[in-house]
DRENVOBA-221645 format. One record per residue (C-alpha): residue number from 1; residue in three letters; y, z, x. Coordinates in Angstrom, 1 decimal, m for minus. Layout:
REM residues N
<site num="NUM" residuo="Ala" v="Y" w="Z" u="X"/>
...
//
This chain:
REM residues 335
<site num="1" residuo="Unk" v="m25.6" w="m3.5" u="3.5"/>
<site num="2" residuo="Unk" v="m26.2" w="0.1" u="5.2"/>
<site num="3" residuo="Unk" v="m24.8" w="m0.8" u="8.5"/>
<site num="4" residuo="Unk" v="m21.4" w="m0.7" u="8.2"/>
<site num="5" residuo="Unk" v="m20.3" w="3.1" u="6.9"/>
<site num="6" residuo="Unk" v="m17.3" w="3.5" u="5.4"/>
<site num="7" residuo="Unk" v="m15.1" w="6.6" u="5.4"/>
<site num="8" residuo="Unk" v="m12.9" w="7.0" u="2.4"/>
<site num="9" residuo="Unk" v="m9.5" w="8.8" u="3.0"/>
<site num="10" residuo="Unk" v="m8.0" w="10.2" u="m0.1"/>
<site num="11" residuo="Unk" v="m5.1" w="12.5" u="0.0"/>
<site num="12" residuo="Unk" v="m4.0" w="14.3" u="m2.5"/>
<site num="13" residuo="Unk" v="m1.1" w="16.6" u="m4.2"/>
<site num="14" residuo="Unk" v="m0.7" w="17.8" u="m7.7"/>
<site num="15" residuo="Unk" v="m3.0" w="14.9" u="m8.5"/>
<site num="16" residuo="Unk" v="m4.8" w="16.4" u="m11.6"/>
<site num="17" residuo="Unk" v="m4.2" w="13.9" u="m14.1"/>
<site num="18" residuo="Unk" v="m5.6" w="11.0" u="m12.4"/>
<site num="19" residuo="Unk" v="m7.8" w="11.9" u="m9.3"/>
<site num="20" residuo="Unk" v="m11.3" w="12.1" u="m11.1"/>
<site num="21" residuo="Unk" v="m10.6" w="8.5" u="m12.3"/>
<site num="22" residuo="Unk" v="m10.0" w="7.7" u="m8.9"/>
<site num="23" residuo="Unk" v="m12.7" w="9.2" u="m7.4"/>
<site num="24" residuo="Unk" v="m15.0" w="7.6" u="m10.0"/>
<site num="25" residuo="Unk" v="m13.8" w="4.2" u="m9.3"/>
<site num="26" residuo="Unk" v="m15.4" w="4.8" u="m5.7"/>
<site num="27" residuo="Unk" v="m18.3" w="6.8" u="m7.0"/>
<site num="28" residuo="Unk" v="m19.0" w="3.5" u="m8.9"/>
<site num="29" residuo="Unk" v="m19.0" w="0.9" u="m6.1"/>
<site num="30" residuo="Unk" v="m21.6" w="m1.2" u="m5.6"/>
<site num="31" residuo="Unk" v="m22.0" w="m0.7" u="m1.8"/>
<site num="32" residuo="Unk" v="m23.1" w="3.3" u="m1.8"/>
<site num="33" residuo="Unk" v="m22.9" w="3.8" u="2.3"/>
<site num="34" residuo="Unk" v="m19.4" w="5.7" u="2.3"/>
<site num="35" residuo="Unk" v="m17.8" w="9.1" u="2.1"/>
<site num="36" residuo="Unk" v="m14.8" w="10.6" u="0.4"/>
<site num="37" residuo="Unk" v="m12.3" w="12.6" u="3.2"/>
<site num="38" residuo="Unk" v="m9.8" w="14.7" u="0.3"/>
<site num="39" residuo="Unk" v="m7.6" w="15.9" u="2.6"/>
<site num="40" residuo="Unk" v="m5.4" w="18.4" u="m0.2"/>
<site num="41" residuo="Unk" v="m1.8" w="18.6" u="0.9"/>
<site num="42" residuo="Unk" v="m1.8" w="22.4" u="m1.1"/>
<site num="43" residuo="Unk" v="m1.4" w="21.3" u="m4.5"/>
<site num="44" residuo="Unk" v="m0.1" w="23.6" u="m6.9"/>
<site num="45" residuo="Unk" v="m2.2" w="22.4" u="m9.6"/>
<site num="46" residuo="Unk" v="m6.2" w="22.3" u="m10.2"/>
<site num="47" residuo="Unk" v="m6.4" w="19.5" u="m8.2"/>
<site num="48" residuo="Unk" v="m9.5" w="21.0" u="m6.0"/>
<site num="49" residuo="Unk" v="m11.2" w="22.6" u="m8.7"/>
<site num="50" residuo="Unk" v="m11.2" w="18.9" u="m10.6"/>
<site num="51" residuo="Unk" v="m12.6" w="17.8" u="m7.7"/>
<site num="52" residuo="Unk" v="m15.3" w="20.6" u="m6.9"/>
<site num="53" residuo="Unk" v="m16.3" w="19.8" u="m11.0"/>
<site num="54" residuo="Unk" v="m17.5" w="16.4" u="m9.0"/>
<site num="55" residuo="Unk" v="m21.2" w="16.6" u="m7.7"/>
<site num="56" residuo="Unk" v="m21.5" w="14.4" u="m5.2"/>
<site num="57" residuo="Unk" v="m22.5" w="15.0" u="m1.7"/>
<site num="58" residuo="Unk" v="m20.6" w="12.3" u="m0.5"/>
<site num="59" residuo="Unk" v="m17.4" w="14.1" u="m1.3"/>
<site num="60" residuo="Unk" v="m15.8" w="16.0" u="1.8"/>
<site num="61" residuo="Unk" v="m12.8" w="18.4" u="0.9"/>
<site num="62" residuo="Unk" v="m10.0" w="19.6" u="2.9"/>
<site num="63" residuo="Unk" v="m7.4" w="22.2" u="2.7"/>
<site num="64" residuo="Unk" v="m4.5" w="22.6" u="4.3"/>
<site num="65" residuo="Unk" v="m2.9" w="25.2" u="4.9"/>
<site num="66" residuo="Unk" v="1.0" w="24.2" u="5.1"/>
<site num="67" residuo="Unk" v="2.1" w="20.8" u="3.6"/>
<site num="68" residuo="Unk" v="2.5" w="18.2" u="6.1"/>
<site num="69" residuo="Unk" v="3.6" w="15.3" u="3.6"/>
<site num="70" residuo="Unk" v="2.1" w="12.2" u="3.2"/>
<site num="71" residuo="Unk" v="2.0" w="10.5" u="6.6"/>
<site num="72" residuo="Unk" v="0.5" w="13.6" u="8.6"/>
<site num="73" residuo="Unk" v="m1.5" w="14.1" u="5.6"/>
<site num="74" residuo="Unk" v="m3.2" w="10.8" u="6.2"/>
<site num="75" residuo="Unk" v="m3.7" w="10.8" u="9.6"/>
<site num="76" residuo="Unk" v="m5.4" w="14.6" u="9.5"/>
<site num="77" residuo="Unk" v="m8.0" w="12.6" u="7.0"/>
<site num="78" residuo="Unk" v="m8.9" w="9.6" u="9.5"/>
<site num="79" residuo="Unk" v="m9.3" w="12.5" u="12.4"/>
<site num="80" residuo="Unk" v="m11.9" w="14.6" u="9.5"/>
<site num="81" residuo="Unk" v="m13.7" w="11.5" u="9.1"/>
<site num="82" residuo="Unk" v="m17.2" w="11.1" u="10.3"/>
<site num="83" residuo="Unk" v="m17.8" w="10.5" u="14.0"/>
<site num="84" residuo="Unk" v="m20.6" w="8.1" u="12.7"/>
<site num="85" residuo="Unk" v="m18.5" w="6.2" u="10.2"/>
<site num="86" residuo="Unk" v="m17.2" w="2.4" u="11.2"/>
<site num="87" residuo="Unk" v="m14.8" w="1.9" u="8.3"/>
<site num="88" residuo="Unk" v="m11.6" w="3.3" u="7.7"/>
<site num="89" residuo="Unk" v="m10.9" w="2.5" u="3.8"/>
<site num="90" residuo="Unk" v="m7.5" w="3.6" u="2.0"/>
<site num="91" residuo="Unk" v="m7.2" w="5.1" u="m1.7"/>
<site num="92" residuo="Unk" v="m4.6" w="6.7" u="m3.2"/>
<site num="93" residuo="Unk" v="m5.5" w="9.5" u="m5.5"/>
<site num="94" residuo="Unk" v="m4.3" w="7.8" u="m8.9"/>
<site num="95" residuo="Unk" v="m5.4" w="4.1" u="m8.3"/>
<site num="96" residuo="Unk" v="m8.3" w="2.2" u="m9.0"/>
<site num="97" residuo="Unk" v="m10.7" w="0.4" u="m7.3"/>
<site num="98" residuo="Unk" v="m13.1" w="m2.5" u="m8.5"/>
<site num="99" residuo="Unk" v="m16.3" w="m1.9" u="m8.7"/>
<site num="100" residuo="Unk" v="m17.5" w="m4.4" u="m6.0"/>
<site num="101" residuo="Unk" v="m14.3" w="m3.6" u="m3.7"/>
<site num="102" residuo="Unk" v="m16.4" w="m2.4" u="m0.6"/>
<site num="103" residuo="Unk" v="m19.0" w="m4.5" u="m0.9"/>
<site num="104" residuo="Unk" v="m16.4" w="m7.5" u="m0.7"/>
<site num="105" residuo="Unk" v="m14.5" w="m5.4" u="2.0"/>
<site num="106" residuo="Unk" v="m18.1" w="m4.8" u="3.8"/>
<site num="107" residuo="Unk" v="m19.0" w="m8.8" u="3.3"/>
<site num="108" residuo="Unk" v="m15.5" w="m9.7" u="4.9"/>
<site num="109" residuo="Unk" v="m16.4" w="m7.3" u="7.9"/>
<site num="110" residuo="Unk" v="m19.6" w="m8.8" u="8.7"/>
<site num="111" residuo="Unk" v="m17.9" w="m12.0" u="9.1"/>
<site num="112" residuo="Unk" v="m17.8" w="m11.6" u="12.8"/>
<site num="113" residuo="Unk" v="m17.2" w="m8.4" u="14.8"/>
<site num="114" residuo="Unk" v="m13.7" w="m9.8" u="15.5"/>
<site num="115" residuo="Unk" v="m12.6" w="m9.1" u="12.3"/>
<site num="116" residuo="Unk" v="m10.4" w="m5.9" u="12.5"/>
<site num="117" residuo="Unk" v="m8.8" w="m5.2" u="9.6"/>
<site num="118" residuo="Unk" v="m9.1" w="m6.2" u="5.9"/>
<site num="119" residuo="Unk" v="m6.3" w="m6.5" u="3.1"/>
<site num="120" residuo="Unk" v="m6.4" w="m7.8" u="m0.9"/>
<site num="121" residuo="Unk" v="m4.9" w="m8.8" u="m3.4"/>
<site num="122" residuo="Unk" v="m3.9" w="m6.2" u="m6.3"/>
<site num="123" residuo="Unk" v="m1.6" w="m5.4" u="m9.0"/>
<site num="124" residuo="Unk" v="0.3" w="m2.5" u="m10.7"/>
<site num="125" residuo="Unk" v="m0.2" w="m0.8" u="m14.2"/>
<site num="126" residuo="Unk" v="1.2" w="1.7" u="m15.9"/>
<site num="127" residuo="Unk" v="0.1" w="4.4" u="m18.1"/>
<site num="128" residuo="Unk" v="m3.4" w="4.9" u="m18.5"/>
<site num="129" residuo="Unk" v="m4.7" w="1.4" u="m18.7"/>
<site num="130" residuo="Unk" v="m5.6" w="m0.4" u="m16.0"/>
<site num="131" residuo="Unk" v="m6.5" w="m3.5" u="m17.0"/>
<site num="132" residuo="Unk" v="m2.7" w="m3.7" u="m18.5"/>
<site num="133" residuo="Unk" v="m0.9" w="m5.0" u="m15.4"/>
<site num="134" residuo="Unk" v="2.6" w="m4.9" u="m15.5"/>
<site num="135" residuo="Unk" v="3.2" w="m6.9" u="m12.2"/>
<site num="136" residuo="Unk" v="1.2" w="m9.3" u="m9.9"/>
<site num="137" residuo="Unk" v="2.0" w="m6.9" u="m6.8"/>
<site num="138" residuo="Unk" v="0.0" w="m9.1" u="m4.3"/>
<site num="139" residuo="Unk" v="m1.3" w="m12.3" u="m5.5"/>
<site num="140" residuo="Unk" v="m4.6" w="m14.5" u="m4.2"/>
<site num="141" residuo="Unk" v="m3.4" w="m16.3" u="m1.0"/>
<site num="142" residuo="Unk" v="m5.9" w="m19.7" u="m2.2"/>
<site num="143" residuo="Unk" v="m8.3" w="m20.3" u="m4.5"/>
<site num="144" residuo="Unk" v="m11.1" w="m19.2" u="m1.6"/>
<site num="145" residuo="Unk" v="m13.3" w="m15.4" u="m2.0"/>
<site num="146" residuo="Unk" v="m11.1" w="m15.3" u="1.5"/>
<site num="147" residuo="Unk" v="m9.1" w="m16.4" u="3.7"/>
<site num="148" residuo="Unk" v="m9.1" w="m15.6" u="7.9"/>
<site num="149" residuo="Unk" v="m5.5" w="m14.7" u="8.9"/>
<site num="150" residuo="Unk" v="m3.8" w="m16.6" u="11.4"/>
<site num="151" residuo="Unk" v="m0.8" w="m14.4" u="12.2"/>
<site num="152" residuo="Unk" v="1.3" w="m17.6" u="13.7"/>
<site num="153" residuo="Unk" v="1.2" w="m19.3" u="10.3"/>
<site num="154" residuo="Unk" v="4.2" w="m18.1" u="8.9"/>
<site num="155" residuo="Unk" v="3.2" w="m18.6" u="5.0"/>
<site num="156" residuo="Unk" v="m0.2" w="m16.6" u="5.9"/>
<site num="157" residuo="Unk" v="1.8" w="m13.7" u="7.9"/>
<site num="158" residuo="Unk" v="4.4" w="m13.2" u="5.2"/>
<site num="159" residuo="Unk" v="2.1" w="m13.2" u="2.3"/>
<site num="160" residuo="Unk" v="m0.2" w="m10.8" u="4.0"/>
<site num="161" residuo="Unk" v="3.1" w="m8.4" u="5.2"/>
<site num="162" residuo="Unk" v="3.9" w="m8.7" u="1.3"/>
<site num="163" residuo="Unk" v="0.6" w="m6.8" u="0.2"/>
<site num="164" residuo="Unk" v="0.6" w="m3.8" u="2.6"/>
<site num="165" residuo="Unk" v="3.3" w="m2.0" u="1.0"/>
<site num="166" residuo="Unk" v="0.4" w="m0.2" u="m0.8"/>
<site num="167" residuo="Unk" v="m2.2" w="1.6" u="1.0"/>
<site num="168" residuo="Unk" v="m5.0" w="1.6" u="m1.6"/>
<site num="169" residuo="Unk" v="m8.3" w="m1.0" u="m0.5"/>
<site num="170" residuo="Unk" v="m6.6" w="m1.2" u="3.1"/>
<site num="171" residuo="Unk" v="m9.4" w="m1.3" u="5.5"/>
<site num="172" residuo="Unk" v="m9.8" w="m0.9" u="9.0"/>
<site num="173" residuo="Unk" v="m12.6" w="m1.4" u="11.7"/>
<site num="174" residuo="Unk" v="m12.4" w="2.0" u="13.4"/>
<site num="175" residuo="Unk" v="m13.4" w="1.6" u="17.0"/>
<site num="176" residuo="Unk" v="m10.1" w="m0.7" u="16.6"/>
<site num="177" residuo="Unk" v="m8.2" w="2.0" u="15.7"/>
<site num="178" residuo="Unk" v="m5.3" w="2.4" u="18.6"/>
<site num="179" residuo="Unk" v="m2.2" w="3.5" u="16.8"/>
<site num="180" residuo="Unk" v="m2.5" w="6.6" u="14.3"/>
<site num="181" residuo="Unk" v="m1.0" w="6.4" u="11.3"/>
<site num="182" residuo="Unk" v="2.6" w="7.0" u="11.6"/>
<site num="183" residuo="Unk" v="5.5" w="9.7" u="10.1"/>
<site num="184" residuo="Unk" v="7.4" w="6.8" u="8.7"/>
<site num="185" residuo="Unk" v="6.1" w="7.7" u="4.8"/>
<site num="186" residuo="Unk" v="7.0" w="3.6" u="3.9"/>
<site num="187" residuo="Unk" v="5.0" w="2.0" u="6.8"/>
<site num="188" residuo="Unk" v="2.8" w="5.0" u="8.3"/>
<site num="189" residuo="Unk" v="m0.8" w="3.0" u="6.9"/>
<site num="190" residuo="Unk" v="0.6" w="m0.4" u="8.5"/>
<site num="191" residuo="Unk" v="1.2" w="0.4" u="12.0"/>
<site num="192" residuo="Unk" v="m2.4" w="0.8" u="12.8"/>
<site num="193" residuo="Unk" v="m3.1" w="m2.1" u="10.9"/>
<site num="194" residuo="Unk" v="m0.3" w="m4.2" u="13.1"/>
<site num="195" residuo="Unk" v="m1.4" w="m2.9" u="15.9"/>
<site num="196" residuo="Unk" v="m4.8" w="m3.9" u="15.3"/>
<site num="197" residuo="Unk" v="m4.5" w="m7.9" u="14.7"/>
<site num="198" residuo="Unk" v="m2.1" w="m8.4" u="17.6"/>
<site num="199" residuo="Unk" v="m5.9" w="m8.5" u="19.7"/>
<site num="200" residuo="Unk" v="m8.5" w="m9.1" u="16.2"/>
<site num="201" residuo="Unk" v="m8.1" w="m11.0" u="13.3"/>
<site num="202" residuo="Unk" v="m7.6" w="m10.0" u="9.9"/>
<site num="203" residuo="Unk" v="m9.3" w="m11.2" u="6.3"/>
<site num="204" residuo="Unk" v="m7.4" w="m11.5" u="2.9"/>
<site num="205" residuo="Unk" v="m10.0" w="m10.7" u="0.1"/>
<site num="206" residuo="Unk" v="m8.1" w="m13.0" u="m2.5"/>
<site num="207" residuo="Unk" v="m10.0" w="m10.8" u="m5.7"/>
<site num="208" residuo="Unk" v="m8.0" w="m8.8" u="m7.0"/>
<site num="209" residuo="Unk" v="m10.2" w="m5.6" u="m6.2"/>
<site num="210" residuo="Unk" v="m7.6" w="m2.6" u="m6.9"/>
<site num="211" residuo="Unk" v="m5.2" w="m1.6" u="m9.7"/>
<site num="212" residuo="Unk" v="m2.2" w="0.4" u="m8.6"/>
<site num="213" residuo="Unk" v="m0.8" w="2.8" u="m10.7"/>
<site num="214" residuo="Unk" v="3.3" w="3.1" u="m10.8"/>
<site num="215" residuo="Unk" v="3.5" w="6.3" u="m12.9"/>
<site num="216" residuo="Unk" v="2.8" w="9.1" u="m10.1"/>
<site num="217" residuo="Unk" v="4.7" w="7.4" u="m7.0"/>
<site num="218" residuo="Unk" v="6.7" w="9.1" u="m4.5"/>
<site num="219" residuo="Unk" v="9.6" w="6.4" u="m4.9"/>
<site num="220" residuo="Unk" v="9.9" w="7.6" u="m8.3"/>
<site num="221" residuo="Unk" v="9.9" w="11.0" u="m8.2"/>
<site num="222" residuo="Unk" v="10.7" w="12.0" u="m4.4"/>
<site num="223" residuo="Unk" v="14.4" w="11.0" u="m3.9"/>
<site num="224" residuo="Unk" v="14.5" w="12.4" u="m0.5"/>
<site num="225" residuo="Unk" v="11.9" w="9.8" u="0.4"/>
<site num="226" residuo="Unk" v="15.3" w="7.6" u="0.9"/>
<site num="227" residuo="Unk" v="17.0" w="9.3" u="3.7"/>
<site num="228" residuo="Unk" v="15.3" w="6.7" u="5.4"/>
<site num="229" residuo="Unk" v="15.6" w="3.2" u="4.9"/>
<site num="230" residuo="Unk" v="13.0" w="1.5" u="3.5"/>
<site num="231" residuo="Unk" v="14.4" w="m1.9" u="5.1"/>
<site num="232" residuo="Unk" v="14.8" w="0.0" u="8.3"/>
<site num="233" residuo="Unk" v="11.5" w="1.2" u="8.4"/>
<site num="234" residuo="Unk" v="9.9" w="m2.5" u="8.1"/>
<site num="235" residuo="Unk" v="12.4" w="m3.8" u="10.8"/>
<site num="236" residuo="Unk" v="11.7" w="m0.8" u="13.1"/>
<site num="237" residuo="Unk" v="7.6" w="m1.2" u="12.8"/>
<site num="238" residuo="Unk" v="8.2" w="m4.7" u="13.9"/>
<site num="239" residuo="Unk" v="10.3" w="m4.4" u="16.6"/>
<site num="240" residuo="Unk" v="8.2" w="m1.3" u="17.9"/>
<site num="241" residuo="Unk" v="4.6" w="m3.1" u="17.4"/>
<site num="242" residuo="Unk" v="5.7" w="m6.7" u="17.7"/>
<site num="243" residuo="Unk" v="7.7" w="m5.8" u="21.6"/>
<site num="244" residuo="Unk" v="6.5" w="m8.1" u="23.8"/>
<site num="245" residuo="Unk" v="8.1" w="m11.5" u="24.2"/>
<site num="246" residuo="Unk" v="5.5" w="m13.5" u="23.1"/>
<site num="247" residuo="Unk" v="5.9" w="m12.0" u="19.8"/>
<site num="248" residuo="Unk" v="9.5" w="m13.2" u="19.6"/>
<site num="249" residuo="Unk" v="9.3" w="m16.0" u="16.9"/>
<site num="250" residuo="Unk" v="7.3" w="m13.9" u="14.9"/>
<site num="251" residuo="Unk" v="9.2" w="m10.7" u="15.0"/>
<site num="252" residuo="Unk" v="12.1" w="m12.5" u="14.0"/>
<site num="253" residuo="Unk" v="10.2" w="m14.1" u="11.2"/>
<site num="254" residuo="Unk" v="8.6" w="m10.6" u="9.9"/>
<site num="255" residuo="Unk" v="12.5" w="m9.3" u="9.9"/>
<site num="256" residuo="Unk" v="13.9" w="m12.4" u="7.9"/>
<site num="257" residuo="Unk" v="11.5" w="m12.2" u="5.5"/>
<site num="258" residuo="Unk" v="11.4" w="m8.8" u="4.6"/>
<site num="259" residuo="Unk" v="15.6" w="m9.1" u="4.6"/>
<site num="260" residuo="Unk" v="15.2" w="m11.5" u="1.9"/>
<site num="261" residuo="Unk" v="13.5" w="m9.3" u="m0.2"/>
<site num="262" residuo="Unk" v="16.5" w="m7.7" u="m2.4"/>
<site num="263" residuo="Unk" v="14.7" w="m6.4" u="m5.3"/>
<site num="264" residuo="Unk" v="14.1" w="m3.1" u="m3.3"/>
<site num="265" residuo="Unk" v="17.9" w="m1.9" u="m3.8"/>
<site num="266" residuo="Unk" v="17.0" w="m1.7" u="m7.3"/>
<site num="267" residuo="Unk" v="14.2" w="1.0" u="m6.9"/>
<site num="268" residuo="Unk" v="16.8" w="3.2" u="m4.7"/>
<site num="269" residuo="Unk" v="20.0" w="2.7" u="m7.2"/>
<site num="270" residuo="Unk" v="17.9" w="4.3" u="m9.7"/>
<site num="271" residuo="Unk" v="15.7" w="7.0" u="m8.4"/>
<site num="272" residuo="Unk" v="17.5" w="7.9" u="m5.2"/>
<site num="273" residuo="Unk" v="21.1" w="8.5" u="m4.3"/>
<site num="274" residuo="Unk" v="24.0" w="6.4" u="m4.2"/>
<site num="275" residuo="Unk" v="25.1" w="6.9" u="m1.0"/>
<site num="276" residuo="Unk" v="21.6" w="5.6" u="m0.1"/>
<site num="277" residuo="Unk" v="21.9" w="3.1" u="m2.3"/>
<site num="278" residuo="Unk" v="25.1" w="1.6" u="m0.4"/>
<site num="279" residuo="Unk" v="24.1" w="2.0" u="2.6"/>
<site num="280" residuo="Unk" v="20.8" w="m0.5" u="1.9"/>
<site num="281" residuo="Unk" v="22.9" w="m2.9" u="0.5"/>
<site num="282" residuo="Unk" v="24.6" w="m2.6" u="4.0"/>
<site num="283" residuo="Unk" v="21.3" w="m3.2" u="6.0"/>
<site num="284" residuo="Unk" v="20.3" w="m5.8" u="4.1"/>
<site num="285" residuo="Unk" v="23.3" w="m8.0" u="5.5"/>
<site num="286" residuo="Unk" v="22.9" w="m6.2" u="8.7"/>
<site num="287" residuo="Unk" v="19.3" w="m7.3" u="9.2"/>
<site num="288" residuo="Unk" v="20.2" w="m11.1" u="7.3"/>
<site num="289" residuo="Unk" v="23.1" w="m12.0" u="7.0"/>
<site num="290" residuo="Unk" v="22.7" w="m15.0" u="5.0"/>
<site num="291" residuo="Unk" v="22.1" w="m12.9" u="2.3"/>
<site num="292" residuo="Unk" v="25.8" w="m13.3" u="2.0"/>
<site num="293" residuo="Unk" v="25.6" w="m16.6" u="0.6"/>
<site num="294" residuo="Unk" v="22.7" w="m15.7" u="m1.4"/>
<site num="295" residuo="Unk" v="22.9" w="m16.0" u="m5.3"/>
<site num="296" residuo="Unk" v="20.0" w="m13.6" u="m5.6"/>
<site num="297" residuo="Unk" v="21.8" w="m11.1" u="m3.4"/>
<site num="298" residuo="Unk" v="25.0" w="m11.4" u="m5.2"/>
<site num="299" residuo="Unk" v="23.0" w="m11.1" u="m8.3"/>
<site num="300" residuo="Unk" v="20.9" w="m8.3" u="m7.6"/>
<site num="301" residuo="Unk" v="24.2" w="m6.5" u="m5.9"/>
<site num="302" residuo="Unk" v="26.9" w="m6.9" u="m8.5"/>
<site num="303" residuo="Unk" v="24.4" w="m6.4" u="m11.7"/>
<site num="304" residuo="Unk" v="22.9" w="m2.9" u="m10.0"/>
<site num="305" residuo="Unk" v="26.4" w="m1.9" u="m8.6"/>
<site num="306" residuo="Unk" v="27.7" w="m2.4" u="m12.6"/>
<site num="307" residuo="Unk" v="24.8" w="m1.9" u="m14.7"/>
<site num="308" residuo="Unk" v="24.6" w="2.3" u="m15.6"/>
<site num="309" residuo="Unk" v="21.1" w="3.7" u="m14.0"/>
<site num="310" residuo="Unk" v="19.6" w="4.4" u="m17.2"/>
<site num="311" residuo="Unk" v="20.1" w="1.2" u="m18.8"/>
<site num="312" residuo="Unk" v="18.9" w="m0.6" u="m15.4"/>
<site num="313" residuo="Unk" v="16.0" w="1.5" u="m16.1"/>
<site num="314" residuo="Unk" v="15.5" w="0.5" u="m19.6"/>
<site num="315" residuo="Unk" v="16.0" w="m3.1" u="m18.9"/>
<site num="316" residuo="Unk" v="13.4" w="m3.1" u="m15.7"/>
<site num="317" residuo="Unk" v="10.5" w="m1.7" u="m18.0"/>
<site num="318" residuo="Unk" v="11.4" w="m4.1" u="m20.6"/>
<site num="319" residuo="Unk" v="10.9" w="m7.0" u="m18.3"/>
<site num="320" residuo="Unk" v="8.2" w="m5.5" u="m16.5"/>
<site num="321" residuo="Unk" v="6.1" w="m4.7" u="m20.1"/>
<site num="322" residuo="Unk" v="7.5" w="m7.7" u="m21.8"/>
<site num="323" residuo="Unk" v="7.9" w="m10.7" u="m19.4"/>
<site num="324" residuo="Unk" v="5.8" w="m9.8" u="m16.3"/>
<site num="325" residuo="Unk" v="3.2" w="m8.6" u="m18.2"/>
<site num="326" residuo="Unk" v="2.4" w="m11.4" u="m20.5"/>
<site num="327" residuo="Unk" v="1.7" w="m13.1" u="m17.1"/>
<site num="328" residuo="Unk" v="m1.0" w="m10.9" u="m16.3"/>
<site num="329" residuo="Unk" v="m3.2" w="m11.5" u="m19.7"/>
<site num="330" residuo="Unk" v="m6.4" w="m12.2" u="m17.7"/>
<site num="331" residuo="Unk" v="m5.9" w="m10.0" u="m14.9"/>
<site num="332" residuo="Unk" v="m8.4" w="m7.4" u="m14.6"/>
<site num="333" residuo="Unk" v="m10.8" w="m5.4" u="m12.1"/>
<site num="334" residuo="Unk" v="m14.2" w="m4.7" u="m13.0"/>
<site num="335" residuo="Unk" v="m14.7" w="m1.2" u="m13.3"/>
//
């Protein structure tokens, strides 16, 4: 299980309350071949020195010394990572990863030397508990440990676009690697990952082998992270990676797909601004417009465009803690 060495990239900002959980969570896996690349994006808080406190030679740190934001962030990690090293492995600084995640990731790897990249299944928690889920983010594709992607089966392709929104247990076979990671903050981790099963194939680990924490996300905190579409972003990735004519059925699949997905106007009406907020509503019809004779899109619409933010707010956790949740009972990672 030593030949397959697996570079870590973790970046981090003002992540002091969570990161030595996270780091632990790796420092725990089974499979020990791997190291940590902390590339700090100049955190104002003790960040690093929580870090340092960590002894383990396996932990690389990095400094920079202007704050490049997430994406450029990212990509400065995968270009610090070890010329040696054959894995590229995602992890956020406040989620949490399984204990037997790369060991399952490595195991899906060795498969066959076309497999290129590697995605999961995971769910989101809040609070300090992570074996409370509060939503089944990206559920088991079949009852199999795995399943081999085939990207022209359109129930296999959408479930798998569906999971990559997070970048946390993403993994990728380096030498593979032929598109960095992007400045697009919502789809910088998956263009590399695109790029890479349009020539290898790609394995769904149906365990659920990390839990994603909603409390520190950009989309909550950062409103800014709106100027751009989300929506936009997706379409643009596909049309940009999926170019060639061959691709045409299934660019036009990835695009009406994610178009259908409405829920995400929710997220911008309450932590971004309005005028943002409108103007996805707009590229949602723009990119499908179906959606006009949609009851979920009338729905989702008319009850965010009437509904104050802070109630919306209110009523989102509630479902989330109170109805999601009681669907996640026996959900849980082994940590």
């Amino acid at each position: 299980m030593e030949d397959l060495k697996f570079s870590i990239l973790m970046p981090t900002y003002n992540g002091s309350k969570w990161v030595k959980q996270a780091i632990n969570s790796v420092l725990r896996q089974s499979l020990s071949n791997f190291e940590i690349i902390i590339c700090d994006d100049c955190s104002t808080d003790n960040t690093i020195d929580i870090i340092k406190d960590i002894q383990d030679n396996r932990i690389k740190i990095f400094k920079n010394d202007i704050n490049l934001g997430y994406p450029s962030n990212l990509e400065k990690a995968r270009l610090l990572s070890s010329k040696d090293s054959d894995i590229v492995y995602l992890m956020a600084q406040d989620d949490i990863l399984a204990k037997d995640a790369l060991l399952k990731t490595y195991k899906a790897f060795k498969i066959s030397e076309e497999i290129g990249v590697v995605g999961r299944a995971y769910y989101q928690f809040d609070g300090n508990d992570f074996n409370h889920g509060i939503r089944h983010s990206a559920i088991p594709m079949s009852n199999k440990p795995f399943d081999i992607i085939n990207i022209y089966d359109e129930n296999q392709i959408c479930h798998l676009m569906s999971s990559l929104g997070q970048l946390s247990g993403l993994a990728y076979r380096k030498s593979y690697i032929d598109t960095p990671f992007q400045k697009d903050v919502f789809v910088s981790h998956i263009y590399p990952f695109l790029s890479i099963i349009k020539k290898y194939k790609a394995v769904y680990l149906n365990d659920y082998i990390v839990a994603v924490r909603t409390e520190g996300s950009q989309c909550i905190h950062v409103s800014s992270i709106y100027e751009v579409s989300p929506l936009k972003s997706w379409v643009d990735m596909f049309n940009n990676i999926f170019n060639d004519k061959k691709y045409d059925n299934l660019r036009k699949l990835l695009i009406n797909d994610s178009s259908k997905k409405i829920e995400g106007i929710l997220q911008i009406k309450n932590f971004g601004k309005t005028k943002y907020y409108l103007r996805e509503i707009m590229i949602y019809v723009k990119y499908r417009p179906k959606n006009l004779l949609s009851v979920k899109f009338w729905t989702y619409t008319l009850g965010s465009l009437t509904i104050p933010k802070r109630l919306l707010i209110r009523l989102i956790s509630w479902y989330k803690n109170n109805i999601l949740a009681k669907e996640m009972l026996n959900v849980r990672i082994q940590y």
